[in-house]
N, C-alpha and C positions, 0 to 999 in steps of 0.2 A: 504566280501560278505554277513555272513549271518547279519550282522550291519545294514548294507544296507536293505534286504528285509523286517528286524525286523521292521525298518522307515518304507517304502514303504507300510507294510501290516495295519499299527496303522495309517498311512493316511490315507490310502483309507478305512478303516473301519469308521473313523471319516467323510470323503468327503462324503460315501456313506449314510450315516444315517443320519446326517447333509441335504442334498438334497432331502429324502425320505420325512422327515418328512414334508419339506416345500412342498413339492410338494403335500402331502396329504390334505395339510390344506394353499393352496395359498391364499385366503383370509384373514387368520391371518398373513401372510409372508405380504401382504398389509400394514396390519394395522399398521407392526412393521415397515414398511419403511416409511410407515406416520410418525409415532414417530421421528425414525431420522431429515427427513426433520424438523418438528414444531422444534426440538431443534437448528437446522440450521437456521430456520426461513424461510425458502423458501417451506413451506407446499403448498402455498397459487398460488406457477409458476407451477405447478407440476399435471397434470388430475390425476384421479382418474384410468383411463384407463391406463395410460403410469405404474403407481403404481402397477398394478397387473403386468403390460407383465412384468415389471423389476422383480416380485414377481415368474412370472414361469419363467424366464429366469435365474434366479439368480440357482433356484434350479437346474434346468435341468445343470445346465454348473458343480454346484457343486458333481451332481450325476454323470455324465459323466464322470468328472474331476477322480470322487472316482473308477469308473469303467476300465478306461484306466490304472490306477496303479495297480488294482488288479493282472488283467492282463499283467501287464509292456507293455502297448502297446505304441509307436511314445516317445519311453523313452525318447528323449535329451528333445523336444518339452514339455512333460506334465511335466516332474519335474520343467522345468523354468518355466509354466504356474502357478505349483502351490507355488513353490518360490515367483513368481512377485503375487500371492493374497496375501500369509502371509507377504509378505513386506508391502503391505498394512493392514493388517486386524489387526496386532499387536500395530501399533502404534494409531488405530484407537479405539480398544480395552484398548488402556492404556487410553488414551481422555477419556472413558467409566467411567474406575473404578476410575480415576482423578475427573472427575468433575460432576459423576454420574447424567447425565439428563434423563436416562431410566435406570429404574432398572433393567431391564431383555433386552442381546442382543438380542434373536430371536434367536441364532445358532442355535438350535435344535427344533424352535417352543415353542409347548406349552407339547412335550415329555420330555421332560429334560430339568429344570430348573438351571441355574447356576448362581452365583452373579458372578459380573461384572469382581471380583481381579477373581473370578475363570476361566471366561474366557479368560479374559489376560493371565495365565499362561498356561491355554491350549493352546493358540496359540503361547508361547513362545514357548511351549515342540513339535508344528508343526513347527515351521520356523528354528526349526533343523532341525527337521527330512529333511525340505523340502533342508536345504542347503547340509546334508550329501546325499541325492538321487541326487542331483544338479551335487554334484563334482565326483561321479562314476553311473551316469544311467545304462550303458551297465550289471552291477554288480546285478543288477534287472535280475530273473530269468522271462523268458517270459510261461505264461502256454497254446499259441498257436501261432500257425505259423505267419507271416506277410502275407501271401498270403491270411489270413481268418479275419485280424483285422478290415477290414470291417465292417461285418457282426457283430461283436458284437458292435462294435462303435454305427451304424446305428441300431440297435435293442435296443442299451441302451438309444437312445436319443427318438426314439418313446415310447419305453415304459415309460418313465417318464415324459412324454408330455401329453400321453393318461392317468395316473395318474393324473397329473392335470387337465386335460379335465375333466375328471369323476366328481373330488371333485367338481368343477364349476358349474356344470349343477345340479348334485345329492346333495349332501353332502359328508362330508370326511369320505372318508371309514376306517378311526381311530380318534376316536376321544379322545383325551388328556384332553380336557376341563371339569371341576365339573359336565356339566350341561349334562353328559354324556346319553343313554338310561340307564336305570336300575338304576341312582343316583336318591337320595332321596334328595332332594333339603333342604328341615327342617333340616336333617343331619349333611347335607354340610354345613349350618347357627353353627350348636352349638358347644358351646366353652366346650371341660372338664373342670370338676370341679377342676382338681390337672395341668390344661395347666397353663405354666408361664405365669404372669401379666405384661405388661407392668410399665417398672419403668423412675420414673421421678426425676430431681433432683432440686430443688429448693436455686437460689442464692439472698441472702438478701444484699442492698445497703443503711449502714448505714451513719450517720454524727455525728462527735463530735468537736469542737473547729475546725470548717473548714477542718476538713480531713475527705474524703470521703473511704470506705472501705467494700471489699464485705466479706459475710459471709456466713456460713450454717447453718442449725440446729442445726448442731454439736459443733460449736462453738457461735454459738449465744452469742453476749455480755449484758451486763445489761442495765438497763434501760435509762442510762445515755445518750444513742446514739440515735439518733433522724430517724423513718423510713424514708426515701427518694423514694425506688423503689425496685420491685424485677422481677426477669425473671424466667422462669422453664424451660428445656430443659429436653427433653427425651433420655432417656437412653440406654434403651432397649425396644424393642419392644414388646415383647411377643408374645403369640400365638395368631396368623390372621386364622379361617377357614376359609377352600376352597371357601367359599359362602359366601360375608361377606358385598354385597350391591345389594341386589334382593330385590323390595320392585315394590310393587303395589299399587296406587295412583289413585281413579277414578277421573275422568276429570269434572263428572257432580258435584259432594260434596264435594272433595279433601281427601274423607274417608279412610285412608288403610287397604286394606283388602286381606294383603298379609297372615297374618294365618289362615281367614276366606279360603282363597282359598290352601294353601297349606293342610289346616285339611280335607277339604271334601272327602269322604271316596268313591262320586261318579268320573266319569269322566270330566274334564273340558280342552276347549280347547284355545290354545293359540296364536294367531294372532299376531305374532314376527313380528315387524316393527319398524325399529329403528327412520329411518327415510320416511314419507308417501309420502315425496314431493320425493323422489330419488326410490322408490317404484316402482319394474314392475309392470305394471297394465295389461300385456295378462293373468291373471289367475283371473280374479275380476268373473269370473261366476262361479269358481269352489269353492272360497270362501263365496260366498255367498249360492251356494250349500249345502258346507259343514255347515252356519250358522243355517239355515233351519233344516237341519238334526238335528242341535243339539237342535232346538226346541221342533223336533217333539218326539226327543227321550227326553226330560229333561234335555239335559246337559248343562253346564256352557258353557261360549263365552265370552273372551276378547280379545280385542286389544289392545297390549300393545304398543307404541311409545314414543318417546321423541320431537315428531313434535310439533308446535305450533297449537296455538286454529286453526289461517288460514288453515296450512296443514292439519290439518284434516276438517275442512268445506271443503275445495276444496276435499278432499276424498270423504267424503260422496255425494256430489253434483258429483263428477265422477262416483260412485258405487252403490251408492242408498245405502249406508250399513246402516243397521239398528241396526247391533251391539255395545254394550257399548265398552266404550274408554277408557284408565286408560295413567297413566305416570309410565314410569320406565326410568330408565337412559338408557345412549345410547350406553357406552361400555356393561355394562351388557348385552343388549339386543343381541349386537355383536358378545357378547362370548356365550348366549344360544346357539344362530343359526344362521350359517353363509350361511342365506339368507335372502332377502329384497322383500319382507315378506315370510317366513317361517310360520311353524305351525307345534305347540306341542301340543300332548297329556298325560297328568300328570293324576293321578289316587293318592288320599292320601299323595300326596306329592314329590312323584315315577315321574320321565320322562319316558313315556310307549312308546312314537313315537317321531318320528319327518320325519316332510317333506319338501322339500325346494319347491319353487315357480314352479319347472318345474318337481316335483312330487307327489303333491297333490292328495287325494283320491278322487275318483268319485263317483257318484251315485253307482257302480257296486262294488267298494270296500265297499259304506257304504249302507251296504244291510238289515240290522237289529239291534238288539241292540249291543252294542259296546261288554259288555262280551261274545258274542256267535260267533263275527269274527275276520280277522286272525288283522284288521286292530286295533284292542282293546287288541293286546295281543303283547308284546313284541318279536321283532324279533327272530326268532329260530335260526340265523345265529352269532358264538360265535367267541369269538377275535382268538382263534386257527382258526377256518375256514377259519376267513378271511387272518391269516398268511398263512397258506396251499395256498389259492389261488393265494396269491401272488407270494409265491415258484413257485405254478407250469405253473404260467405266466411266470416268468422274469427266476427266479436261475435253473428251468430241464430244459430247452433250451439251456442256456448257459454252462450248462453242460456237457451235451448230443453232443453239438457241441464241446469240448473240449474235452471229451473222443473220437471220432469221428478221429479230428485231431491232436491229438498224435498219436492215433491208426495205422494213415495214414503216421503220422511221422514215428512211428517206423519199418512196412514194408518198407518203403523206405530206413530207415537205413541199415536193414536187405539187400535188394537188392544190396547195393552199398558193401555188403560184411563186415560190420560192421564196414565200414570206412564214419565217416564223411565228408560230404563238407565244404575245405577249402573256407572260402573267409575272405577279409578286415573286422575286427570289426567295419563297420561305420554304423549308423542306414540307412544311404541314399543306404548301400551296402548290408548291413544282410540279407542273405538269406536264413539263417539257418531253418530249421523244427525243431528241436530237442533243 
């Protein structure tokens, strides 16, 4: 038994946090299912909409899935459910680290990064666990009644519905990504001076009296042999920072003036658009609000995209925008801010804000110069707070309703004189409290 729960409780910690994370950032959950797809080759049968709902679907089933075990709730039911995933997700995951066509699965998002062999072996070490919970579920302690498993099911599934809801409309209310508030984007660019160097190995294709023959440096033969050809292959990698292709490009000279804007020591804002033709256009008056603003007070204005010269002509003739244009790549732009068009505020280099399209400042937040409001000063709401809040949504409820009904179980034990109720061990029969 305690074998058993040991599985049961490293699944569902894994189900659970696996689901969270996508759920917080279902836009990057897109992205990565995009990825699959192109290496499938069927990007191209697949909307973009169908992308995301398989993106909150995917989490929400994974977060339930983790939530149901914690619990050991509908045990014969969730252990096959999650048996019949790691049946699948193992051999799907060997595919991965075999013939490596994306680097990173996605299991955790952009929270926890694994290489590929590493997540094959974590879901070898789950499609145990899942077969040893398979062959004795009842053996799964339950931490409340069936008469109440409802209410957490039905609570676990809204709540991490309404978690992706949120990130959609808002932004994610954790953000994983370099291009985080409070990152230093310059930072994020620079390499130490003592970080390993990528190494390379170079092989030499010599010729003598018709034999052809590869060589190194190390062995280099004399002059006698005649060059033919050589290849180089990398070795080793070395060290990649976090930030390692952010680069700004105006559209009008092709000038870059990505240190020019990362140095300025005032504020300057940023017009996140990856793409302008797929671009909501119901907040074009608040952007251009906010452009204005930034005139009257001195600050910077760019619009960064990877759209063509047309996408942006048909932009400007939709918008009237008067703002200058630049080119940045389109993942980049992706992974600043996951919204179409979004908008950040950097300060020296610093990410000080960010807003997504359906939360943009108005006149009434931009009331004055930028150091004097709340809108020019980084959020005062800290990654502990935002965990606190999360607890005190999802985990004291389900708490509260779990101490509640043991509580309820154990008067009833009590009553019946400290003698349990017999019945059938079937999960279709269990009507156990305790």
């Amino acid at each position: 038994m305690a074998i058993v729960n040991a599985c049961r409780l490293l699944t569902a910690a894994t189900f659970i946090l696996s689901g969270f994370v996508k759920a917080v950032d279902p836009v990057g959950t897109q992205y990565k299912i995009r990825d699959y797809l192109e290496a499938w080759g069927m990007a191209g049968y697949v909307p973009d909409m169908a992308m995301l709902a398989a993106s909150v679907a995917l989490s929400a089933a994974e977060f339930v899935l983790g939530v149901c075990l914690l619990f050991a709730m509908h045990r014969r039911l969730v252990t096959r459910l999650v048996a019949l995933a790691m049946c699948v997700l193992t051999p799907l995951t060997l595919w991965l680290a075999v013939s490596n066509p994306i680097s990173d699965c996605g299991c955790f998002g952009d929270a926890v990064k694994l290489t590929n062999w590493q997540t094959f072996w974590k879901n070898v070490a789950l499609l145990v666990f899942a077969v040893v919970m398979v062959r004795r579920p009842l053996d799964m302690m339950r931490f409340i009644s069936r008469t109440n498993q409802w209410i957490v099911v039905n609570y676990a599934v809204l709540f991490i519905l309404a978690v992706s809801s949120l990130s959609l409309y808002y932004l994610p209310q954790f953000d994983f990504r370099p291009y985080h508030v409070g990152a230093n984007i310059r930072e994020g660019m620079a390499i130490p001076p003592d970080a390993p160097q990528p190494q390379f190995e170079t092989t030499f294709i010599l010729e003598k009296n018709g034999e052809r023959r590869e060589f190194t440096l190390d062995n280099y033969p004399d002059s006698t042999w005649t060059f033919i050809d050589s290849k180089t292959v990398q070795t080793a990698e070395g060290y990649v920072p976090p930030i390692h292709d952010f680069s700004i490009v105006t559209r009008a000279g092709g000038e870059d003036i990505t240190d020019r804007v990362l140095a300025d020591s005032g504020y300057t804002f940023l017009l996140v658009a990856p793409y302008l033709e797929q671009a909501d256009d119901g907040c074009l008056d608040l952007i251009n609000q906010v452009y204005e603003y930034s005139l009257e007070y001195g600050y910077s204005f760019y619009c960064l995209t990877a759209s063509t010269d047309r996408g942006i002509a048909a932009w400007r003739d939709m918008t009237g925008a008067e703002y200058p244009f630049c080119s940045a790549d389109a993942t980049t732009l992706q992974t600043v801010i996951r919204s179409n068009p979004g908008l950040v505020l950097i300060k020296d280099g610093t990410v000080i804000r960010k807003w997504s399209r359906n939360d943009l400042p108005d006149e009434y937040a931009l009331n004055g110069p930028l150091h004097s409001i709340e809108a020019g000063r980084m959020p005062e709401r800290s990654v502990s707070v935002r965990v606190a809040k999360i607890m005190g949504w999802f985990v004291v409820p389900l708490l509260l309703l779990t101490l509640a009904d043991r509580l309820w179980a154990w008067t009833r034990y009590i009553r019946r004189g400290g003698r349990r109720k017999t019945q059938p061990e079937t999960e279709s029969n269990d009507k156990q409290s305790i």
